[in-house]
C-alpha positions in Angstrom: 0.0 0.0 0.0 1.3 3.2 -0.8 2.1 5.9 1.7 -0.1 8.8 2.0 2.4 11.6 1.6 1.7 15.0 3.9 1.5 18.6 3.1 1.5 21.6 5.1 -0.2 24.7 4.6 1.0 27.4 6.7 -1.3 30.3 7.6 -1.7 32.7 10.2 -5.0 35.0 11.3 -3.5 38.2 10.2 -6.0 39.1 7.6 -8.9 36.7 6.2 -7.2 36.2 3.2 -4.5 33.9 4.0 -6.7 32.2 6.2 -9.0 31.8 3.3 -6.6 30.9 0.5 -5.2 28.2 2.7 -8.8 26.4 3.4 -9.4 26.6 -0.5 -6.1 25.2 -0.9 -6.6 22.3 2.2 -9.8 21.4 0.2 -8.8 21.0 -3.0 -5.5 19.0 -2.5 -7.6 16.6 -0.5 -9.9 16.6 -3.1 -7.1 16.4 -6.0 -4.6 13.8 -4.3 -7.4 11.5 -4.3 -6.1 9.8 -0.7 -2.4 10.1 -1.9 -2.1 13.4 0.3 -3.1 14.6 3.4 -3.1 18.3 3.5 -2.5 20.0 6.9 -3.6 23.3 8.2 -0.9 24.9 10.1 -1.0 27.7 11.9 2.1 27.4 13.9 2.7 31.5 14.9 0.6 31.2 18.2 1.2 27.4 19.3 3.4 28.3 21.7 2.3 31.7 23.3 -1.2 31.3 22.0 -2.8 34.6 23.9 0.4 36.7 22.9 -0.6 35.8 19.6 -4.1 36.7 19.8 -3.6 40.5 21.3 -1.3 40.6 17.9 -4.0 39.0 15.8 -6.9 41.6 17.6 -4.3 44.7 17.2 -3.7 43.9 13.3 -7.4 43.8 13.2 -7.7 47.3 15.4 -5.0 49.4 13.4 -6.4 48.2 9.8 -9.9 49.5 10.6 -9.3 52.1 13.2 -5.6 53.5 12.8 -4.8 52.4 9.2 -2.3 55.4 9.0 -0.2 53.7 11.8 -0.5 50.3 9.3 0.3 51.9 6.9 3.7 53.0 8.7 4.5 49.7 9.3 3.8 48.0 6.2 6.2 50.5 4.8 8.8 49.0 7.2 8.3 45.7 6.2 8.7 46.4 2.6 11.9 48.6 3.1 13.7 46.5 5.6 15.2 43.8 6.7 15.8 43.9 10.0 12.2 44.2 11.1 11.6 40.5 9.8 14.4 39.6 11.2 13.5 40.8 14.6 10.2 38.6 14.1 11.7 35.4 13.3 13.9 36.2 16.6 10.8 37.3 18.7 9.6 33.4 17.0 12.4 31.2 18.4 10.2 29.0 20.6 8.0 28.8 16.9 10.8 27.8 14.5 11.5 25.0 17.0 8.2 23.9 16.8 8.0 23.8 13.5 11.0 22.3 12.5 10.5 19.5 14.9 7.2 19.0 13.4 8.7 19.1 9.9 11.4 16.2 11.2 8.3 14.4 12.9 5.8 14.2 9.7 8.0 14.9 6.9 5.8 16.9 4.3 6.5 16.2 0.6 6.0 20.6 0.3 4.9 23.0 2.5 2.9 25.6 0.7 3.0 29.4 3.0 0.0 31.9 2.5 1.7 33.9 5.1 4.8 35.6 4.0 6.6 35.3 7.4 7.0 31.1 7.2 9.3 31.7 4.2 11.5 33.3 6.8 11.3 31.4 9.5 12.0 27.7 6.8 15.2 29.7 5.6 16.1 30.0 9.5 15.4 26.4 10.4 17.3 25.3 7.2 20.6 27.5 8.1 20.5 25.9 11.5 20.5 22.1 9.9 16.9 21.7 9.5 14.8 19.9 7.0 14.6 21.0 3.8 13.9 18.1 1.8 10.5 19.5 0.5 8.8 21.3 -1.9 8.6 25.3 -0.9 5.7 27.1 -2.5 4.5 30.5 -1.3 0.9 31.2 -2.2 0.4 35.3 -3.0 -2.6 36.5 -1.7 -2.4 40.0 -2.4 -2.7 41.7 -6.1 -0.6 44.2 -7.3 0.6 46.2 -4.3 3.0 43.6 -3.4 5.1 44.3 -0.1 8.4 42.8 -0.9 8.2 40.6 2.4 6.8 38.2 -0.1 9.7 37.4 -1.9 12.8 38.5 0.0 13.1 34.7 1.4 13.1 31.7 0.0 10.8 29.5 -2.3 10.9 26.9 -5.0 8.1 29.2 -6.7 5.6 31.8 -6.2 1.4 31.3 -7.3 -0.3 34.2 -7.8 -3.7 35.4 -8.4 -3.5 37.4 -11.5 -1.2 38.4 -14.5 -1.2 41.8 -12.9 0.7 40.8 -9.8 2.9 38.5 -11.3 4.1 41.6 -13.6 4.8 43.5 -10.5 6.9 40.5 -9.3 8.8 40.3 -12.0 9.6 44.0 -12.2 11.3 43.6 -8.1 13.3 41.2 -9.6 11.6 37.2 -8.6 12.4 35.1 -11.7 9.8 34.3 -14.3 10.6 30.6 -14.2 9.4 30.6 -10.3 6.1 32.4 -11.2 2.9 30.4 -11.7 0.3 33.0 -12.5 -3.0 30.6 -11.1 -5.1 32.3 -9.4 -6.5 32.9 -5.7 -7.5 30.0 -4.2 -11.1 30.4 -3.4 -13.4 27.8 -1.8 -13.3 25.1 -4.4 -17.5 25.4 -4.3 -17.1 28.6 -6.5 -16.6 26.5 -9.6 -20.1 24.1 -9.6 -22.0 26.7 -11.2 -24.9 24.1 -11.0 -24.6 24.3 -7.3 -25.1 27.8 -7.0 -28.5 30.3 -7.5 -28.7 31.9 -10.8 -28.1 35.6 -11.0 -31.5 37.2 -13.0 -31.0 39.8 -15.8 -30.4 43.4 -13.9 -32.8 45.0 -15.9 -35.5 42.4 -16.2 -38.5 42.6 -13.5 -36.9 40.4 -11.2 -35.4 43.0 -9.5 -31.9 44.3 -8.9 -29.6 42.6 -6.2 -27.0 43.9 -4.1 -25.5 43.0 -0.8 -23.9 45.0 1.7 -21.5 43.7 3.8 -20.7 45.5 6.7 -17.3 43.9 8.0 -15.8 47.6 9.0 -16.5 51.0 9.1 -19.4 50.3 11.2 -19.7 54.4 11.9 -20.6 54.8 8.2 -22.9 51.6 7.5 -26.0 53.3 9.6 -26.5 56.0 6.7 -25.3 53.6 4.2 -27.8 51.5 5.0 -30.7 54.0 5.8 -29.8 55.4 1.5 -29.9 51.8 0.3 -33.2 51.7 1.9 -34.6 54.7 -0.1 -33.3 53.4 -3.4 -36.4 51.9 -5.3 -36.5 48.2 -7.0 -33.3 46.9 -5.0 -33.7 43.9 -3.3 -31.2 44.2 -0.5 -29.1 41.7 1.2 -27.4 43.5 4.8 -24.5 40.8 5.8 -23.5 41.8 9.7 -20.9 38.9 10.8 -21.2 38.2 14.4 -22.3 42.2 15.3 -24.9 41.7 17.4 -25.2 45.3 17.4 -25.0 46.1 14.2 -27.5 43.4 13.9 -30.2 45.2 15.9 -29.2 48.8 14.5 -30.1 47.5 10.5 -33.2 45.8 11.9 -34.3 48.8 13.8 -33.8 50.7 10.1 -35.5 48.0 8.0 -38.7 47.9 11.4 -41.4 49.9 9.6 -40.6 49.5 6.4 -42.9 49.8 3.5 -44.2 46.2 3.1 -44.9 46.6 -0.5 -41.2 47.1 -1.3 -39.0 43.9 -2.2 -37.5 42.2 0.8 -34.9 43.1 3.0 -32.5 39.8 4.3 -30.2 40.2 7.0 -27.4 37.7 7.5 -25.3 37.2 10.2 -22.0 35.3 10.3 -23.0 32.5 7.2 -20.9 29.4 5.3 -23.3 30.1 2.3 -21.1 33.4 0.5 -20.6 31.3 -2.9 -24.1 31.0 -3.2 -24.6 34.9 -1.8 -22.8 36.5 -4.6 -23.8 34.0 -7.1 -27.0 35.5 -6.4 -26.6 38.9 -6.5 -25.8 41.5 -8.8 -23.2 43.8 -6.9 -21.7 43.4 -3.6 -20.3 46.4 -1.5 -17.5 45.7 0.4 -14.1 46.9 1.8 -11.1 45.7 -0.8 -10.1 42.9 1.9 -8.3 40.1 0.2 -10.6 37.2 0.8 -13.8 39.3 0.1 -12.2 40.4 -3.6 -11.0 37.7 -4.4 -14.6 35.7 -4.0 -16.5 38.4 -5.6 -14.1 37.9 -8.4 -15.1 34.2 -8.8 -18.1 34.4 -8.1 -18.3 37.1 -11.3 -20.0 39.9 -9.0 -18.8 43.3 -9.5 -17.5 45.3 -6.2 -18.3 48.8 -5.5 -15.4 48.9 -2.8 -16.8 51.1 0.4 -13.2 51.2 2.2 -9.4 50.6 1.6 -6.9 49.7 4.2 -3.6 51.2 3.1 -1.2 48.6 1.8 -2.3 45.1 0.6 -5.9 46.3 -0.1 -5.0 49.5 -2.9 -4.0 46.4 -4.7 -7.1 44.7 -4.7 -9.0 47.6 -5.1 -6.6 49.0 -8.3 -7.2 45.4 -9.4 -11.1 45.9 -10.1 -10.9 49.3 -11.0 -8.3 48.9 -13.9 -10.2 45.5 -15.2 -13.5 47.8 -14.9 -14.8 45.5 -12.5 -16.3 47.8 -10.1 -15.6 51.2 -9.0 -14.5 53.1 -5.9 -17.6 55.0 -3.6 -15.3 55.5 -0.2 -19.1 57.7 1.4 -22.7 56.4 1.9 -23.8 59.0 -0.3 -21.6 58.0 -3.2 -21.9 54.4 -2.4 -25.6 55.4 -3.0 -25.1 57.0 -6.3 -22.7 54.1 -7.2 -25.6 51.7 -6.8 -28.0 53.6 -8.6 -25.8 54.5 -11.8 -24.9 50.8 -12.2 -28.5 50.2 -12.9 -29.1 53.0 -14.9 -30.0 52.7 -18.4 -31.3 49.6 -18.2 -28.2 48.4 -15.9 -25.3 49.6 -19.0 -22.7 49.8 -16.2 -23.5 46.9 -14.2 -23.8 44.7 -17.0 -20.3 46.0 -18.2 -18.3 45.4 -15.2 -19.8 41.9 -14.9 -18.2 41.2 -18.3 -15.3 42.5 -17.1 -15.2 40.9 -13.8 -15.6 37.3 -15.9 -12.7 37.8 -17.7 -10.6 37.4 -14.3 -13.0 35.1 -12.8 -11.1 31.6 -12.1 -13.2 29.6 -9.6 -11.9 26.2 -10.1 -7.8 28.3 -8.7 -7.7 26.1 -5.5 -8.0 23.2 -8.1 -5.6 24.4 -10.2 -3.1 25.5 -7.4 -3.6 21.9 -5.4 -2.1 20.0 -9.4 0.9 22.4 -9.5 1.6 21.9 -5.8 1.3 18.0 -6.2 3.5 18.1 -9.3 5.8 20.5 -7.6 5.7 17.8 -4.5 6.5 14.6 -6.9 9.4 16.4 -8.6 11.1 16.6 -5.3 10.6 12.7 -4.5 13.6 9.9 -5.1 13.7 8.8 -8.3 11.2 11.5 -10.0 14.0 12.4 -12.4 
């Protein structure tokens, strides 16, 4: 009987993307290796001082959304030097051990890293004598404004989610031969179309369909919200997470509403967002990595309501230059947004769903999981 061979992929909870593109990419290769592979989730910056590592995770969170002038700071630092990821592999010692014994205990055919910093600390443990017999691929989650802490270390080759990204890599220098341009590996459910709602024509009398999904700027979403309300013939999806508040706040506003006017749905914290933007025509949203990334395969056009500085101008340069969305950064021009897009029997919004399909790839964790295995078996004795 054959050995099921093991693969790691290494994430961390410093952004939902990573977190995101590493589930896609668990699924699929378990999916793909067909019981040949067992794919790992690892998460191995907080196994040893896990609530040191969750006031870190909670103080990313707080600076993105609250002081994104201070993130912005440091994810200029990052970029520029050295020595600030090299004091985090230090500050990491009892983590690299960790993981290096785990990599001697289980011995992965690859380890795939959706979080820049294990490329770092795998160069670390293999100075000090480490394994290194396996495949290293480091998954890109971010598009266009790429912070060089991607590629600085070390890695066998570099997937990422659009030919506009890889451009930008190759212009700071990573070789084309280590570039796989495959795109971001969403949850592999985005690509059985049959499995997912049907979006109706935007200017046919089913109504137009747009979902709001407040996951920050919670001080703006009240009179977002309250001028989504007043726009006529939009069937309007609220998505509020796990805010109970905010909950009770759009409930309040929706409380009294017109009961001849379409439907109001409010969503908390769901599994079901393949099937939410299959359904609907537009989604609002800030330019976070996971969220752009699944509009993008779900072929739902973005009108993007906030940017963090740093990894998310990417994102949001990456559906404005495609003319897959547009930028309304107010609740009065996220209002006008909506209602231009279905102007004119919906000319914009059936525009930037043409051009959000030509960057669509759903089936990307698929596609990922076969290079990674092919990567994997290339490394093996006697693969030539």
């Amino acid at each position: 009987m054959a050995t099921v061979k093991t693969i790691f992929v290494c994430s961390a909870g410093f952004g939902e993307g990573h977190n995101s593109a590493a589930r896609g990419l668990v699924t699929a290769l378990d999916e793909v290796g067909a019981g040949a592979v067992r794919a790992e989730f690892v998460d191995g910056l907080g196994v040893c001082h896990p609530r040191v590592y969750e006031r870190l995770r909670q103080g990313y969170v707080t600076l993105m959304n609250h002081a994104p002038t201070v993130w912005s700071a440091l994810y200029g630092v990052f970029d520029r030097s050295q020595r600030a990821v090299d004091l985090n592999v230090w500050m990491l010692s009892a983590e690299r051990g960790a993981l290096a014994a785990r990599l001697e205990r289980e011995k992965p055919v690859a380890v795939v890293s959706t979080y820049p910093l294990y490329g770092y600390l795998l160069d670390d443990i293999a100075r000090r004598g480490g394994p290194r017999d396996f495949a290293r691929i480091t998954v890109v989650t971010d598009s266009i404004s790429i912070n060089s802490i991607w590629h600085r270390c070390g890695s066998d080759f570099y997937c990422v989610p659009n030919e506009d990204t890889a451009a930008v890599m190759r212009r700071a220098g990573v070789p084309a031969a280590k570039l796989r341009v495959l795109g971001f590996p969403v949850d592999p459910r985005y690509a059985d179309r049959a499995a997912l709602p049907a979006r109706p024509d935007p200017a046919g009398p089913q109504g137009r369909r747009v979902v709001y999904m407040i996951n920050a700027g919670r001080k703006s979403a009240p009179e977002t919200v309250r001028g989504l309300l007043a726009l006529e013939d939009i069937e309007l999806t609220v998505t509020v997470g796990r805010d109970a508040e905010m909950q009770r706040m759009v409930e309040g506003l929706v409380a009294g509403r017109d009961p001849a006017r379409r439907p109001v749905k409010i969503i908390g914290w769901t599994r079901e967002v393949p099937a939410l933007l299959a359904a609907n025509h537009l989604l609002i949203s800030k330019a976070g990595g996971a969220t752009t990334q699944e509009a993008i395969a779900a072929g739902c056009p973005m009108i993007v309501s906030q940017i963090a500085p740093g990894q998310e101008e990417g994102n949001a340069q990456l559906l404005v230059d495609n003319g897959a969305g547009c930028l309304a950064l107010s609740p009065g021009a996220i209002v006008e947004a909506v209602r231009g897009a279905f102007a004119d029997g919906a000319r914009s919004c059936k525009e930037w769903t043409a051009n959000i399909a030509k960057l669509s790839r759903p089936d990307a964790a698929r596609d990922n999981a076969r290079f990674i295995l092919e990567a994997a078996a290339a490394r093996l004795p006697g693969s030539g």
